[in-house]
C-alpha positions, 0 to 999 in steps of 0.5 A: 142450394150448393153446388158441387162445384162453382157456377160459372158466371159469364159477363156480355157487354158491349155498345148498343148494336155490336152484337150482345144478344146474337151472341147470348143466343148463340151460348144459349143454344151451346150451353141447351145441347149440352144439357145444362140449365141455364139462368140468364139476366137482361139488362135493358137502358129502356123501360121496354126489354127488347132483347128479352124477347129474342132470347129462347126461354125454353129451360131457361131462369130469365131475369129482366132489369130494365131503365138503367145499367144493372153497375149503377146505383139504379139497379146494382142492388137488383143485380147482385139480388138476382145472383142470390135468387138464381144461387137457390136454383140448380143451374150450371151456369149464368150468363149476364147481357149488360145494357149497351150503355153499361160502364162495368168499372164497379163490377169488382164492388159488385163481385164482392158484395156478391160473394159475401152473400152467396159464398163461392157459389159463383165461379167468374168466368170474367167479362166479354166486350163485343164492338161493332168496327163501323162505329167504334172508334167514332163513339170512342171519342164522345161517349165513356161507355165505350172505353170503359166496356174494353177496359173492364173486359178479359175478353174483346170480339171485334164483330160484324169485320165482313162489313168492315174494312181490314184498315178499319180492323186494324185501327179498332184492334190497336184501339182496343190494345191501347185501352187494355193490353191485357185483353184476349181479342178476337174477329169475326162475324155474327158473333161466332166464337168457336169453344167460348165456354172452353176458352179459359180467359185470364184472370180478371184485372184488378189493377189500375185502369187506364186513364183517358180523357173523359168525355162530354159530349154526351149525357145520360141518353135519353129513350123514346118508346113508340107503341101502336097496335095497327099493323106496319109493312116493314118496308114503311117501319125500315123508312121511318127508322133511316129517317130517324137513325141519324139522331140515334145511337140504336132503334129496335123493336118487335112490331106488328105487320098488317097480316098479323104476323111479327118482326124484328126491326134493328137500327144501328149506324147506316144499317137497317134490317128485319126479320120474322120473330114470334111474339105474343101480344098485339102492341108494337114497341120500338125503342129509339135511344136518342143522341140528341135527347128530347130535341128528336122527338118532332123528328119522330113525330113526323117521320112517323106520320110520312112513313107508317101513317098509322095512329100511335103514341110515343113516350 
């Protein structure tokens, strides 16, 4: 199916808990009362896709790509496979929420490979980067998924600067200036940009990257999933997801509470929060990507029974 004009194509990235999803919905809900249609494509490290499930699906073509990052060989195919699908469907415009531990520097091969099967039907709008200013500069400096988020990015979103300090900001954006001159960087908080789809970005680079020292601290991380079908208060799921986070880049679930109704649970840093979502199903899933692979899974397996005392499995 043609399009009278290109579709426009918009990237989100940025590592585990600097806000993707917060701003995914809120382009969502833009794009919603203008009256497009919409096709969105979720891009999960785990074998469980948390995210997909906070995402408002009403009107929406959603994509799932889960266990890996959708530039790797392990999904790149699916990835390019699922802008082919999404061209033979009337939609406005596209937005793709990469994986926290995306390194988006093939996405020109990606592009490419892209074009050659669906023509110009796509429009690339370029990509965003969201960084959390807590935990930025620290990641950094051991894991390359973060460096290389700004350097393949047009846009940069300091997010979350009220939970910063203007020092802090100021050492994050100098960072990021460091790594991509060229990028458009941008502050706030709950990832509210104002006009995003009207804030013409520039040119994608193709140009050199910047070259830094690679980092080896850490691997590939590894991702536990707990699952449970008894109900948890979330002031006992908060205590056990302090008790693990130091061990942790994130933990997020959608978990059950004891009067049968849902929440949401984010680990990210120091901070621990929860709020109501609806869900379907009757199984808890939280997801814990680990710093220190397999060595966190006694951890879990005692923090689990000291805080939540329920019966559960963890893979």
């Amino acid at each position: 199916m043609v399009p009278l004009s290109p579709v426009p194509l918009h990237i989100i990235t940025g590592f585990l808990g600097s806000g993707k999803t917060t701003l995914l919905n809120r382009l969502l809900h833009v794009a919603v009362e203008q009256g497009k249609r919409i096709g969105v494509i979720v891009n999960e490290w785990g074998r469980v896709n948390i995210d997909s499930s906070l995402i408002a699906h009403d009107g929406i073509e959603l994509e799932e790509l889960n266990n890996g990052q959708l530039f790797c060989s392990c999904l790149s195919a699916d990835f390019v496979q699922a802008l082919v699908l999404f061209a033979q469907h009337p939609l406005d415009v596209v937005f793709v929420e990469t994986s926290g531990m995306a390194n988006p520097l093939p996405l020109k091969e990606l592009l490419a490979e892209m074009e050659k099967r669906t023509g110009h039907h796509y429009d690339y709008q370029g990509m965003t980067a969201l960084v959390d200013p807590e935990s930025f500069l620290d990641l950094a400096e051991v894991v390359n998924a973060v460096e290389e988020q700004i350097i393949g990015s047009q846009r940069v979103i300091i997010n979350k600067v009220d939970l910063a300090s203007p020092e802090t900001v100021r050492r994050v954006r100098e960072k990021v200036q460091t790594l991509n001159p060229s990028a458009e960087i941008l502050e706030t908080s709950y990832a509210q940009v104002e006009r995003f789809l009207e804030r013409a970005l520039r040119q994608p680079s193709t140009g050199m990257f910047v070259l830094r020292h690679i980092k080896e601290a850490y691997g590939r991380p590894v991702h536990h999933i707990i699952r449970t079908k008894e109900g948890i208060a979330p002031e006992n799921m908060a205590a056990f997801v302090r008790e693990i986070l130091p061990g942790a880049f994130r933990i997020k679930g959608i978990v059950r509470d004891r009067d049968g109704s849902c929440f949401y649970v984010d680990g990210v840093n120091d901070n621990v929060t929860w709020r109501s979502v609806q869900a379907t199903g009757d199984e808890s899933k939280i997801v814990i990507i680990a710093k220190m692979g397999k060595a966190l899974e006694p951890k879990i397996r005692s923090a689990w029974k000291a805080c939540c005392g329920v019966s559960f499995t963890v893979e």
